[in-house]
KEPA-687267 format. One record per atom (N, C-alpha, C): x, y, z; residue in one letter. Coordinates in steps of 0.05 Angstrom, whole numbers, plus 5000, padded with zeros to 4 digits. Example, Ala and Ser with C-alpha at 12.3 -4.5 7.8 and 13.67 -1.06 7.14 Angstrom:
2
526448865156A
524649105156A
526449345156A
525749555142S
527349795143S
525850015157S
END
This chain:
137
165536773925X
166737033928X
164537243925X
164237373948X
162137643940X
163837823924X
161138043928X
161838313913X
164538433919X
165838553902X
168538733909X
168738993892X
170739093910X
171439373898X
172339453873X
172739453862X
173939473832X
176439633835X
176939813864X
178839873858X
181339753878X
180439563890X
182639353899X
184139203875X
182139193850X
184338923831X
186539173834X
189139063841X
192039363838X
193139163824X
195239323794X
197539273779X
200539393795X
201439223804X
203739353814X
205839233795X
208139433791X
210939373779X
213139353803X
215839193792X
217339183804X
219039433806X
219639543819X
221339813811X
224239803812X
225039493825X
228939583820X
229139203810X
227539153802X
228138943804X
229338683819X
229038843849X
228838643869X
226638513888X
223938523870X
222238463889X
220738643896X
222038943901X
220139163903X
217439303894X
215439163900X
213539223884X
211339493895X
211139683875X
208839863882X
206739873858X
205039943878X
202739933859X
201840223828X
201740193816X
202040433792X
199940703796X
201140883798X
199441123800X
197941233791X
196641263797X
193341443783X
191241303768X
191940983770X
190040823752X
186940813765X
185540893743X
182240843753X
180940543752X
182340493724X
181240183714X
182139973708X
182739743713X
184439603704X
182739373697X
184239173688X
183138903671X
185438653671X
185638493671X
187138303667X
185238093654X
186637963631X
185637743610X
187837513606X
185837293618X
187736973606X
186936903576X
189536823566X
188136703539X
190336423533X
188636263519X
189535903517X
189135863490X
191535853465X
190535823436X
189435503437X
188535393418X
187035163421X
188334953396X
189634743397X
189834553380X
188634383369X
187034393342X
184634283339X
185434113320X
185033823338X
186033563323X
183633333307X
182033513309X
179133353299X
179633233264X
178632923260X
178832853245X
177232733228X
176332543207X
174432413205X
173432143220X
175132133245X
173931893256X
173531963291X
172632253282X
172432443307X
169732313307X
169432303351X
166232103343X
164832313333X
162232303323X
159732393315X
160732673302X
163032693294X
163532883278X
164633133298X
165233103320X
164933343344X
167733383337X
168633663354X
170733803343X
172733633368X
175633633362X
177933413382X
180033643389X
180333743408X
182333903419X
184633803432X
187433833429X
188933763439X
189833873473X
189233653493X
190133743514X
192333783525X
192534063536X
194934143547X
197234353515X
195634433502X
197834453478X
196034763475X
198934963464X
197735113446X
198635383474X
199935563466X
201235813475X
198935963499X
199935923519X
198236153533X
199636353538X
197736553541X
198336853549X
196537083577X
197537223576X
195737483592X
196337773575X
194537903584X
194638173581X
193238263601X
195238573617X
194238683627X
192639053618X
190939123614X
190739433612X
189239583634X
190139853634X
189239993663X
189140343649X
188140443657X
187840653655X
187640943667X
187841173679X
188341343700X
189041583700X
189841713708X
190041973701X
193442073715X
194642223705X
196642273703X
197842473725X
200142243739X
200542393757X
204742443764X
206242393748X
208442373752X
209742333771X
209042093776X
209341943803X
212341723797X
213341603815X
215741473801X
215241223797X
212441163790X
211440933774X
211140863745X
210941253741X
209641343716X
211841333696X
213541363719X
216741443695X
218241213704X
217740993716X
218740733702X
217440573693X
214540663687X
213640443658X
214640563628X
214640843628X
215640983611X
219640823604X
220640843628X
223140723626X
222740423616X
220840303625X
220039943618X
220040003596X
218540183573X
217640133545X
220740233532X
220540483533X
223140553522X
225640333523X
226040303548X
228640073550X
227739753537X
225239713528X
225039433519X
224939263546X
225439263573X
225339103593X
223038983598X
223238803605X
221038493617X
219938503645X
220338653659X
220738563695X
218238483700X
218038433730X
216238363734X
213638483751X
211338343738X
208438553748X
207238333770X
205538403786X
203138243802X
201238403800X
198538183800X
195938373793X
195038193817X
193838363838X
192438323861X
189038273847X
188537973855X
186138023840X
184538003872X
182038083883X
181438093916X
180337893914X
180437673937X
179237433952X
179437333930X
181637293911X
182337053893X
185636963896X
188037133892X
189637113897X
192337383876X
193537293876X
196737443850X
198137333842X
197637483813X
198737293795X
201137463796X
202837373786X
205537533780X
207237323759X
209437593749X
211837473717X
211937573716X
213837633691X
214637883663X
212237973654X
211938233633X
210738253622X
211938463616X
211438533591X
212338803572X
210739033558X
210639223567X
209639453563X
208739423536X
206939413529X
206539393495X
205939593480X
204239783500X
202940123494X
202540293516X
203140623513X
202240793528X
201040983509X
199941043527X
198041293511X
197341533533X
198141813522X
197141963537X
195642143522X
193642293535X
191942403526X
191642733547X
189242883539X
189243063557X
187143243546X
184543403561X
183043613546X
184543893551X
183344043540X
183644393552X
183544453583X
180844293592X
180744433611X
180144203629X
182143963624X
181543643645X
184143613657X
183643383657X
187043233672X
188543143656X
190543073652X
191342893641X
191742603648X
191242423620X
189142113630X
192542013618X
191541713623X
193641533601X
193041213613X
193841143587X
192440983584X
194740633579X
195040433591X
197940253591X
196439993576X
198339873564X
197139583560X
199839363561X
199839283580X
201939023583X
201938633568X
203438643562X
202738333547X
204938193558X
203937923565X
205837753589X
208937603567X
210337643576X
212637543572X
214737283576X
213137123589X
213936853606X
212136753620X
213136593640X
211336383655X
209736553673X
208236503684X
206136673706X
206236483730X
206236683755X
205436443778X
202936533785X
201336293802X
200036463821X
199336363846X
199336623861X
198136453890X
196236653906X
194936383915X
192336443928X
192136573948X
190436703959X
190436763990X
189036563997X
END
């Protein structure tokens, strides 16, 4: 995979919960992170003393965060509706010449911010909620 744009990785939300996905407004930055907790079964008859991990075991997750500037777009005001309402729906993160992932995931934080004389920014952080798919291009 060569070089890419940084601003192709897109977070899109579902907006009616049928599938409808758009991508979220005004984001500059985004990130997506896998994480795999680890079951560590190491014993004293572990060979040569090395550490023994259990395969296939132990909770995985994602998180997504993105960041952007503020535009009251009707993206803006249904992640705002996602957090407030507690809802799960579902996100895809376009990652380029790799593929999208998509699931639930739940708003975990917003943050808005703003100077005197700037824009106003804000700032999302999503944490996955269930199973994830993904597919490739």
């Amino acid at each position: 995979m060569g070089a890419q744009n940084g601003k192709d990785l897109l977070v899109k939300v579902d907006m009616t919960g049928g599938g409808q996905f758009e991508t979220f407004a005004g984001l500059r930055a985004t990130r997506i992170s896998f994480n795999a907790e680890t079951v560590d079964i190491t014993s004293l008859s572990s060979q040569g003393g090395w550490r023994e991990l259990l395969t296939g075991a132990g909770v995985k997750s994602a998180s997504i965060s993105g960041s952007g500037v503020f535009r009251d777009a009707t993206t803006d005001e249904r992640a705002r509706q996602i957090f407030f309402d507690g809802e799960t729906p579902s996100f895809q993160v376009v990652i380029p010449d790799f593929g999208i992932v998509e699931g639930p995931f739940q708003v975990s934080s917003i943050e808005y911010a703003g100077t005197h004389n700037g824009e106003a920014t804000y700032e999302v952080s999503l944490a996955s909620a269930g199973a994830l798919a993904f597919q490739a291009f």
